[in-house]
MMTF fields as JSON, N, C-alpha, C and O atoms, coordinates in Angstrom:
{
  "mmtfVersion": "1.0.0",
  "mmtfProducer": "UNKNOWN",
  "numBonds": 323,
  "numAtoms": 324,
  "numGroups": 81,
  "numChains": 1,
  "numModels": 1,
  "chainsPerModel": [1],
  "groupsPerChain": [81],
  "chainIdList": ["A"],
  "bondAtomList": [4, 2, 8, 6, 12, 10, 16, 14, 20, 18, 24, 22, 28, 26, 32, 30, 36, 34, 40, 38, 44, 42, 48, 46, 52, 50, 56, 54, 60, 58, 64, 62, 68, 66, 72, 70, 76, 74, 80, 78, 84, 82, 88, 86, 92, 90, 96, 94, 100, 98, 104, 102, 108, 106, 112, 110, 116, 114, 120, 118, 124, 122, 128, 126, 132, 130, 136, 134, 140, 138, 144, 142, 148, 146, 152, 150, 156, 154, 160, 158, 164, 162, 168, 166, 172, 170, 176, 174, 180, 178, 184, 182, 188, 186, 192, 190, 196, 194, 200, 198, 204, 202, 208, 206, 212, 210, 216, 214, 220, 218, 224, 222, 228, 226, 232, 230, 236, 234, 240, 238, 244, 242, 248, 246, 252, 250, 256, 254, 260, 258, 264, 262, 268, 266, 272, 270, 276, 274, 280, 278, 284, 282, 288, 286, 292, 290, 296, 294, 300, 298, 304, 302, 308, 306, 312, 310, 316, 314, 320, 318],
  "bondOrderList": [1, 1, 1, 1, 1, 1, 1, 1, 1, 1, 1, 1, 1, 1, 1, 1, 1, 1, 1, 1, 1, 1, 1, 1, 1, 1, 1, 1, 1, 1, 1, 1, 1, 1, 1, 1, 1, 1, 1, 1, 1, 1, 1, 1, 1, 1, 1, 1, 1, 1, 1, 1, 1, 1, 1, 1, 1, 1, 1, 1, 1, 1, 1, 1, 1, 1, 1, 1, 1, 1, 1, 1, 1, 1, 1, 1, 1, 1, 1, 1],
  "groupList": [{"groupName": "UNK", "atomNameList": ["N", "CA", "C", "O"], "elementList": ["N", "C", "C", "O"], "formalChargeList": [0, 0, 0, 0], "bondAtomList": [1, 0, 2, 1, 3, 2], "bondOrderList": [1, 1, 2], "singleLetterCode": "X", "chemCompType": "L-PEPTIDE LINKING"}],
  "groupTypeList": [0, 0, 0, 0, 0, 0, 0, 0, 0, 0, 0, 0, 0, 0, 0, 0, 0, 0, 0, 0, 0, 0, 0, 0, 0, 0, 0, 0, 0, 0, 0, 0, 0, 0, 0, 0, 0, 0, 0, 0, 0, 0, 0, 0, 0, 0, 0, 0, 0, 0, 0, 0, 0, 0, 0, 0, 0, 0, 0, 0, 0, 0, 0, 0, 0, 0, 0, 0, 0, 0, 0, 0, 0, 0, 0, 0, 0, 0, 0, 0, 0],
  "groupIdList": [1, 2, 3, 4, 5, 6, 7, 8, 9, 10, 11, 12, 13, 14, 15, 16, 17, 18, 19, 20, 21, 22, 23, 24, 25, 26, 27, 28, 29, 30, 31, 32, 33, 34, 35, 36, 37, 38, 39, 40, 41, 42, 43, 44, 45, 46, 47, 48, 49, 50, 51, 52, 53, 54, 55, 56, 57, 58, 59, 60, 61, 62, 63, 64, 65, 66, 67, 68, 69, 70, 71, 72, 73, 74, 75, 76, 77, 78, 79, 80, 81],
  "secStructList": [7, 2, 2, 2, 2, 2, 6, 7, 7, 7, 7, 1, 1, 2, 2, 2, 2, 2, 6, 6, 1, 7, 7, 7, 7, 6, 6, 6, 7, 7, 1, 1, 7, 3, 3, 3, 3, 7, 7, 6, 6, 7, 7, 7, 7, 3, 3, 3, 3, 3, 3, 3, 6, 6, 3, 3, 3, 7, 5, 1, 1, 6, 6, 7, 7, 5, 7, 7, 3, 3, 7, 7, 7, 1, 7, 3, 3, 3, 3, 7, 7],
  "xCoordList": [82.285, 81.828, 80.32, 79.506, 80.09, 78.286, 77.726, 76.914, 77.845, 76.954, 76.954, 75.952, 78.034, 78.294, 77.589, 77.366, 77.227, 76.283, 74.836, 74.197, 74.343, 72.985, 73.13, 72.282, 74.284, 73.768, 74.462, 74.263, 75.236, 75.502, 77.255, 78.053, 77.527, 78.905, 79.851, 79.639, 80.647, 81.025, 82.752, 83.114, 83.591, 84.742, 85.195, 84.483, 86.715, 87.432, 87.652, 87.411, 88.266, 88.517, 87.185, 86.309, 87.394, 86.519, 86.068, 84.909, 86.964, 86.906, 86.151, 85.231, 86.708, 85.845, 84.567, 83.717, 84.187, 83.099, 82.092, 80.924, 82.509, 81.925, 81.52, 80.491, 82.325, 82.417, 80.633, 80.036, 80.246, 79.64, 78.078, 77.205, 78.078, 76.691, 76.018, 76.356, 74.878, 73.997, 73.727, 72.818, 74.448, 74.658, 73.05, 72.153, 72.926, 72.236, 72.347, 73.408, 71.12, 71.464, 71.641, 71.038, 72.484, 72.538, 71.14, 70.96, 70.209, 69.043, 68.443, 67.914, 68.432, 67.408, 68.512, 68.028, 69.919, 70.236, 69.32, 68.429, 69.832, 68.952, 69.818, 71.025, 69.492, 70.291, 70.874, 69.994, 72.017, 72.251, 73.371, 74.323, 72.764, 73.753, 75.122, 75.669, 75.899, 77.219, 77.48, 76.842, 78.442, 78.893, 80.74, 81.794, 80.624, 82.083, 82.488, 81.88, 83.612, 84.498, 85.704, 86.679, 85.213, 86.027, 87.184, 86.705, 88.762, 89.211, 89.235, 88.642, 90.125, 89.789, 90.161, 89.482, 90.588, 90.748, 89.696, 89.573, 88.641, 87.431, 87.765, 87.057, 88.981, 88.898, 88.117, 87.214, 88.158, 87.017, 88.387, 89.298, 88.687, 89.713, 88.766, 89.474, 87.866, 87.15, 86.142, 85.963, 84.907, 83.89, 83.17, 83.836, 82.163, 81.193, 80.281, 80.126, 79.216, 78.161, 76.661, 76.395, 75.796, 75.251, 73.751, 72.616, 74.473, 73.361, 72.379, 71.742, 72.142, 70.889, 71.316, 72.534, 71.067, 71.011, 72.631, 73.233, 73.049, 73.976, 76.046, 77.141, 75.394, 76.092, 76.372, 75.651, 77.639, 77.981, 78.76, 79.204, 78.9, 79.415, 80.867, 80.556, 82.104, 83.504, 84.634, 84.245, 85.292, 86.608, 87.776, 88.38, 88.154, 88.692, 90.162, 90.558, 90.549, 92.17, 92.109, 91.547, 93.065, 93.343, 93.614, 94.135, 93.533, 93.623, 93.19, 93.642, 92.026, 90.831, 89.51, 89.508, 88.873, 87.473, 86.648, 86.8, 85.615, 84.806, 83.82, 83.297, 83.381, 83.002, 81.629, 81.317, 80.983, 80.083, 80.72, 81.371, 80.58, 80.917, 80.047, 79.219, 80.248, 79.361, 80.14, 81.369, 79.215, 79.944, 80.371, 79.648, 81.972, 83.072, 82.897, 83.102, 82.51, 83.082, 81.685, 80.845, 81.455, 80.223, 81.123, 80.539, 82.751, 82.886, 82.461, 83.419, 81.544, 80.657, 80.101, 79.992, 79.454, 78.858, 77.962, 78.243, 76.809, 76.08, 76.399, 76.796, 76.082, 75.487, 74.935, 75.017, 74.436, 72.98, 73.882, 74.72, 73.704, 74.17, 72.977, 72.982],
  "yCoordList": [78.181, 76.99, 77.069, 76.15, 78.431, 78.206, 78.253, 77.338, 78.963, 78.568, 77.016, 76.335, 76.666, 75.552, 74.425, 73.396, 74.456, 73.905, 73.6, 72.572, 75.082, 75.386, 75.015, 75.288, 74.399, 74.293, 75.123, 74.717, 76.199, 77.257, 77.225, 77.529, 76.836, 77.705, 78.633, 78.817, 79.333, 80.801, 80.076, 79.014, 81.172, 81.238, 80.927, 80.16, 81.351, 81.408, 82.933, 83.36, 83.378, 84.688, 85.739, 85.704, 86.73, 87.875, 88.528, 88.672, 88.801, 89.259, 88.699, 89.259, 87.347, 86.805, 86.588, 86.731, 86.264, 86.261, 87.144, 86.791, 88.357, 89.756, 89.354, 89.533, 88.99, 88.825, 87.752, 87.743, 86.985, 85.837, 85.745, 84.893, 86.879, 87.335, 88.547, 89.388, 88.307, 89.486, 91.044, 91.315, 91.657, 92.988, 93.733, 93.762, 94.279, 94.657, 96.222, 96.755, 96.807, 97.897, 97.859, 97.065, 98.73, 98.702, 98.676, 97.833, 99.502, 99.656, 98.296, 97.794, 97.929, 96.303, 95.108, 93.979, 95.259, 94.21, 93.402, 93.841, 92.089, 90.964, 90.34, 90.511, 89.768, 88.835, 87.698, 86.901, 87.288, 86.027, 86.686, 86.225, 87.555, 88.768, 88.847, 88.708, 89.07, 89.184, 90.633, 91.507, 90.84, 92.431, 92.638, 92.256, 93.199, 93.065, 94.49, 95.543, 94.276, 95.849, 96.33, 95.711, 97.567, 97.696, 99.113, 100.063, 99.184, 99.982, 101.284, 101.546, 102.093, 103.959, 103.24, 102.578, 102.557, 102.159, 101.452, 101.349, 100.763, 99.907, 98.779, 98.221, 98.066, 97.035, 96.035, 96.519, 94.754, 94.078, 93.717, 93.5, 93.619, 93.054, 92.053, 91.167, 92.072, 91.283, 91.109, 91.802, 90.518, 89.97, 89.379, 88.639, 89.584, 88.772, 88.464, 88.526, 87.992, 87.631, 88.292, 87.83, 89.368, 90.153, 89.63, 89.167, 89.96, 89.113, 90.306, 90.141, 91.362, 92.24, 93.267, 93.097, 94.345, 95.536, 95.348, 94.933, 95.992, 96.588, 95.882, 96.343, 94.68, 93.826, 92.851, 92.7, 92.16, 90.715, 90.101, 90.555, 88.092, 87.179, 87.104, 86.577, 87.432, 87.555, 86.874, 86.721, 86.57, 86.402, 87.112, 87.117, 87.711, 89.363, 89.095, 89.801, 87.682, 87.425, 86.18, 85.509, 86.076, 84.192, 83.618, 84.394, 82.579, 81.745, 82.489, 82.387, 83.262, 84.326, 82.663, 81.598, 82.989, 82.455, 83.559, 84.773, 82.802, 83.976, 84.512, 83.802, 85.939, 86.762, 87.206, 86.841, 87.822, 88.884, 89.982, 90.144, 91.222, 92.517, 94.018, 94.178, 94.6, 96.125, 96.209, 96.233, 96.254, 96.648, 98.161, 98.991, 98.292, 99.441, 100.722, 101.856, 100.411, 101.237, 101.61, 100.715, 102.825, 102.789, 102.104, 101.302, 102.281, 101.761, 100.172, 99.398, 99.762, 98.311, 98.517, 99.63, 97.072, 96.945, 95.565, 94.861, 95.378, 93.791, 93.151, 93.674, 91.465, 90.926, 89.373, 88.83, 89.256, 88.091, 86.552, 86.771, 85.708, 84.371, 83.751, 82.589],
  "zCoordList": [113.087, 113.774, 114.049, 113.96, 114.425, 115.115, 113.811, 113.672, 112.806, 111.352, 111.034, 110.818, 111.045, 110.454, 111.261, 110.624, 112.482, 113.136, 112.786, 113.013, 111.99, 111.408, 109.73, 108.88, 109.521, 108.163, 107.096, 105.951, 107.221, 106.631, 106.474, 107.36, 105.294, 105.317, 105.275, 104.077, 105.49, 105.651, 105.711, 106.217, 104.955, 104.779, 105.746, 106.394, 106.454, 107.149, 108.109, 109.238, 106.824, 106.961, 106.751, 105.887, 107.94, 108.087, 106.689, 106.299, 106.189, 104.92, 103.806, 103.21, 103.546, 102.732, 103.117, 102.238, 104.26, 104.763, 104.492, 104.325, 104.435, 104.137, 102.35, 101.7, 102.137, 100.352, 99.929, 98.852, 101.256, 100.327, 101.071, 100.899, 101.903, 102.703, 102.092, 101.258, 102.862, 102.083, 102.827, 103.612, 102.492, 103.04, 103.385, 102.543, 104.725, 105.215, 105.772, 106.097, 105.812, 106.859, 108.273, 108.996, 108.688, 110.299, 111.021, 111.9, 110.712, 111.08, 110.851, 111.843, 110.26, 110.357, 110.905, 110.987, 111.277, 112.114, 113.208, 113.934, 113.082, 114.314, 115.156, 114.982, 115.886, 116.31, 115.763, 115.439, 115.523, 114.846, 113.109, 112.479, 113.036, 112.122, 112.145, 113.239, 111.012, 111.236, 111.406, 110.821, 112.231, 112.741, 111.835, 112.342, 110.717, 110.066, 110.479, 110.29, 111.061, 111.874, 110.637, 110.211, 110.324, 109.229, 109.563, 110.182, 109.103, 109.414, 108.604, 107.557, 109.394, 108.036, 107.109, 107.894, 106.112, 104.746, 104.417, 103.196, 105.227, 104.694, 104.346, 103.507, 104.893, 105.132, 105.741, 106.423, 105.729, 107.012, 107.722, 106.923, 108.946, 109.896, 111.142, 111.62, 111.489, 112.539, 112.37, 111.369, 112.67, 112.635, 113.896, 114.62, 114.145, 115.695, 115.371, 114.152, 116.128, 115.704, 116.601, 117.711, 115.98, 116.851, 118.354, 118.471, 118.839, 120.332, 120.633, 121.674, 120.014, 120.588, 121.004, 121.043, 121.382, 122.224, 122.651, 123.641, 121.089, 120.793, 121.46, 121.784, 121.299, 121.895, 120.725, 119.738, 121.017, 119.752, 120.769, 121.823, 119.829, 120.909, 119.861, 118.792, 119.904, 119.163, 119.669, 120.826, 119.647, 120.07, 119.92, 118.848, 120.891, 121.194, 119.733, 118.806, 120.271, 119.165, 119.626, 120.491, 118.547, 118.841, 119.806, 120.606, 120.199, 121.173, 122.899, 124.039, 122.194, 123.181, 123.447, 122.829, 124.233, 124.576, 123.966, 124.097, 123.176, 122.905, 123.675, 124.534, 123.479, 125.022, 124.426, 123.292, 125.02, 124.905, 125.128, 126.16, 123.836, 123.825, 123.623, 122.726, 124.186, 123.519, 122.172, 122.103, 121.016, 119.67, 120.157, 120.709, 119.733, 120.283, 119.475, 119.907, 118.299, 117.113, 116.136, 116.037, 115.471, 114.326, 113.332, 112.603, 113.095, 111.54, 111.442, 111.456, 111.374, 110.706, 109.755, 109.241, 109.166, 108.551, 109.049, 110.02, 108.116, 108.702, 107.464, 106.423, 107.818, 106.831, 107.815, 108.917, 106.625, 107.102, 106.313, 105.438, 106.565, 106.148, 105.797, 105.39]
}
């Protein structure tokens, strides 16, 4: 929804999402960045959107409000839209 506000389309799913952005290093993340949470198999299962100092705005599960979080986990990855 908030991309799609700016102009930008992005899948549905976390996953695909991961599939159609431009992969970044952790080290040059920004704000506005996608945060893809991946499990021990390297899957993508969740996704947020990064707000700064080590924080993203997500929605914990469905029919959640979306929150501000401390990113929990190193297994991520970025990507840029």
């Amino acid at each position: 929804y908030v991309f799609s506000r700016f102009g930008k389309r992005l899948p549905h799913n976390s996953a695909r999402q991961y599939g159609v952005v431009h992969h970044i290093s952790k080290a040059y993340k920004q704000p506005g960045d996608l945060i893809f949470f991946r499990d021990s198999s390297g899957h993508i299962y969740h996704v947020g959107i990064y707000a700064g100092s080590g924080r993203i705005w997500h929605a914990p599960h469905s029919g959640s409000y979306v929150k501000l979080a401390t990113i929990w986990t190193s297994s991520y990855v970025v990507g840029r839209a």
